[in-house]
C-alpha positions as CSV (number, residue, x, y, z in Angstrom):
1,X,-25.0,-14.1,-38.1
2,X,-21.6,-14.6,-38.6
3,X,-20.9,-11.2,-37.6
4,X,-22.1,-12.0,-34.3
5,X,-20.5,-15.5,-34.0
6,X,-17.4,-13.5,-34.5
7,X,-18.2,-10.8,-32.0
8,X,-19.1,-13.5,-29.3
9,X,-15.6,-15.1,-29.7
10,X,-13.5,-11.7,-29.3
11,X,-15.7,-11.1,-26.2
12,X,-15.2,-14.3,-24.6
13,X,-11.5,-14.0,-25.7
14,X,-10.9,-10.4,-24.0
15,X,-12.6,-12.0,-20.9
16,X,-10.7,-14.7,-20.9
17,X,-7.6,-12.4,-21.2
18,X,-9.0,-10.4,-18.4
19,X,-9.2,-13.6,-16.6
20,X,-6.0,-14.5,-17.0
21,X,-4.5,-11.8,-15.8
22,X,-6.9,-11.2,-12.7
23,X,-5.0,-14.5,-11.7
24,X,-1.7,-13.5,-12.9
25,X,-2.5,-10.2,-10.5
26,X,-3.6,-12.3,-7.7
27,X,-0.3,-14.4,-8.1
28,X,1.8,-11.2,-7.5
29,X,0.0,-10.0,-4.7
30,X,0.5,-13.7,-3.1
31,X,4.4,-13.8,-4.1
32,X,4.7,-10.2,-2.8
33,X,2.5,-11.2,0.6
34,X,0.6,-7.8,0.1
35,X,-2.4,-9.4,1.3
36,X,-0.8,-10.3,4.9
37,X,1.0,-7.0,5.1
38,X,-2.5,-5.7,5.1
39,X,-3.3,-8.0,7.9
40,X,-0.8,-7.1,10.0
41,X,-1.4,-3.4,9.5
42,X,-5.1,-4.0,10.6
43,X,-4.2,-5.7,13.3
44,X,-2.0,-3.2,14.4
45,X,-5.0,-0.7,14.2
46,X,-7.3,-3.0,16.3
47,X,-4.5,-3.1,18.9
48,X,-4.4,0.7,19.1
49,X,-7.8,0.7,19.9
50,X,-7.7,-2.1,22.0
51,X,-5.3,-0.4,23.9
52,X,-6.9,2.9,24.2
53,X,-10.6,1.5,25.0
54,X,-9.3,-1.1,27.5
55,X,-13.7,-2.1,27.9
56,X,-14.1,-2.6,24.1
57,X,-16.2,-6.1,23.8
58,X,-14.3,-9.5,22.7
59,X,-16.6,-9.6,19.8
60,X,-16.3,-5.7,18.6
61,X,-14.2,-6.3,15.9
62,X,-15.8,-9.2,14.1
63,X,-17.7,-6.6,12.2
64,X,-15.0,-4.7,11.0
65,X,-12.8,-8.1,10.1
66,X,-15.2,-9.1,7.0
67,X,-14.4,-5.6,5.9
68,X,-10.8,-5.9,6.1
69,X,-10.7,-9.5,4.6
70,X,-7.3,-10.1,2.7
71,X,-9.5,-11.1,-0.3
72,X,-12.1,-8.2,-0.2
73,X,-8.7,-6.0,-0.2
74,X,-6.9,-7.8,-2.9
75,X,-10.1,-7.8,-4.9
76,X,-9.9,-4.0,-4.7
77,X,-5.9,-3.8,-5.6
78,X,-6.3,-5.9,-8.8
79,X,-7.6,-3.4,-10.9
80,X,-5.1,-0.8,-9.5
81,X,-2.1,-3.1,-10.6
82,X,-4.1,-3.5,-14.2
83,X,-4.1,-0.1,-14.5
84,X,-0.1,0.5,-14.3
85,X,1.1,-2.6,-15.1
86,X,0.6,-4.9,-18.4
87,X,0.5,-8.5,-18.4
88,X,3.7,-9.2,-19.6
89,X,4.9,-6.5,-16.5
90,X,3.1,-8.9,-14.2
91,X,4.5,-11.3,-15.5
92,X,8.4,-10.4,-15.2
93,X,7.2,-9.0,-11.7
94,X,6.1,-12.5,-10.9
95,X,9.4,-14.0,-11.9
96,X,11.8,-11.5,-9.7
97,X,9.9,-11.8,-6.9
98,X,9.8,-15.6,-7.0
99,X,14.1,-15.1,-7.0
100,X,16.1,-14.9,-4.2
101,X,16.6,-11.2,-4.5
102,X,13.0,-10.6,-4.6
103,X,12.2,-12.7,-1.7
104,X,14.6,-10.9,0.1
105,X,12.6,-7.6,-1.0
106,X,9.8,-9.0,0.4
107,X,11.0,-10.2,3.4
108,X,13.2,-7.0,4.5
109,X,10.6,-4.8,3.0
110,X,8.8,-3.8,6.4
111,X,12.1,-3.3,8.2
112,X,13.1,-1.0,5.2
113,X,9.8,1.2,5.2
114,X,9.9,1.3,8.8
115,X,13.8,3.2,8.8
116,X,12.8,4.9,5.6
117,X,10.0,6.6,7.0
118,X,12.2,7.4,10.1
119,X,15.1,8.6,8.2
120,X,12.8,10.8,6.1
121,X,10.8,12.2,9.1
122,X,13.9,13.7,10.9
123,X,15.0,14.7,7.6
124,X,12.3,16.9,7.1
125,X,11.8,18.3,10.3
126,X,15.4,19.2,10.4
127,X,14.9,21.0,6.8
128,X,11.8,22.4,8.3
129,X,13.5,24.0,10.6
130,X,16.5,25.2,8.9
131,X,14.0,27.2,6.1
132,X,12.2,28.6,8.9
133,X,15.3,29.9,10.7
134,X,16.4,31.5,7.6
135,X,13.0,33.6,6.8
136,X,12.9,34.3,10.3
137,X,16.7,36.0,9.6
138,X,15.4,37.4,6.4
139,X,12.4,39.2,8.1
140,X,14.7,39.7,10.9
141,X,12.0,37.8,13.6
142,X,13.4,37.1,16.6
143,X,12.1,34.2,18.4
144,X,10.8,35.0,21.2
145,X,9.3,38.1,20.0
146,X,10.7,41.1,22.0
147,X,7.9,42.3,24.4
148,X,5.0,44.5,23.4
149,X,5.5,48.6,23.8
């Protein structure tokens, strides 16, 4: 009996601990306004398609937006972030963010993906085309190929 008195405590302790840090998780995700980035993004996707399918109905979406809910999302980041980060991360994670520094993270974060991703993209194509350039002078290919005898 008192085994199992004992063994009902620790479980409602660990799930209270999980508890705990589900709402520590959720707090990040809030600070960090990961939740409306992932608004924005899908309602850049619906303006895509809005866009392309100019005759789509007013009301064609409305499926779709109870899949995309911020809180269906976040429910489906919080065990990602348990997996990588420990409470006590969460918690320090918490505390920068809620800075001045972090908010300014946050708040320049888009702007910074956006020229990242640029940046990179030209980057690589240019490197792309410079190791291309140099097997086609190793194999000695000419470009265009010289015509057929």
């Amino acid at each position: 009996m008192k085994k199992g008195i004992i063994l009902g405590f620790l479980l409602l302790g660990i799930n209270a601990f999980s508890q705990s840090n589900e709402a520590k998780v959720r707090e990040l995700i809030s600070i960090t306004r990961s939740d409306r980035m992932l608004s924005i993004g899908f309602k850049e996707f619906m303006d895509h398609y809005n866009n392309k399918y100019k005759d789509l109905p007013d009301n064609f979406w409305d499926e779709f937006k109870k899949d995309m809910a911020p809180e269906r999302i976040v429910t489906l980041y919080i065990p990602i972030y348990k997996k990588y980060f420990s409470d006590a991360d969460i918690d320090e994670l918490i505390k920068f963010y809620k800075t001045p520094a972090g908010q300014k993270l946050i708040e320049n974060m888009p702007s910074l993906m956006t020229e990242s991703t640029e940046v990179t993209n030209k980057f690589v194509e240019a490197f792309n085309k410079k190791v291309n350039d140099k097997i086609n002078e190793h194999y000695h290919f000419q470009n265009p190929p010289p015509p057929a005898r």
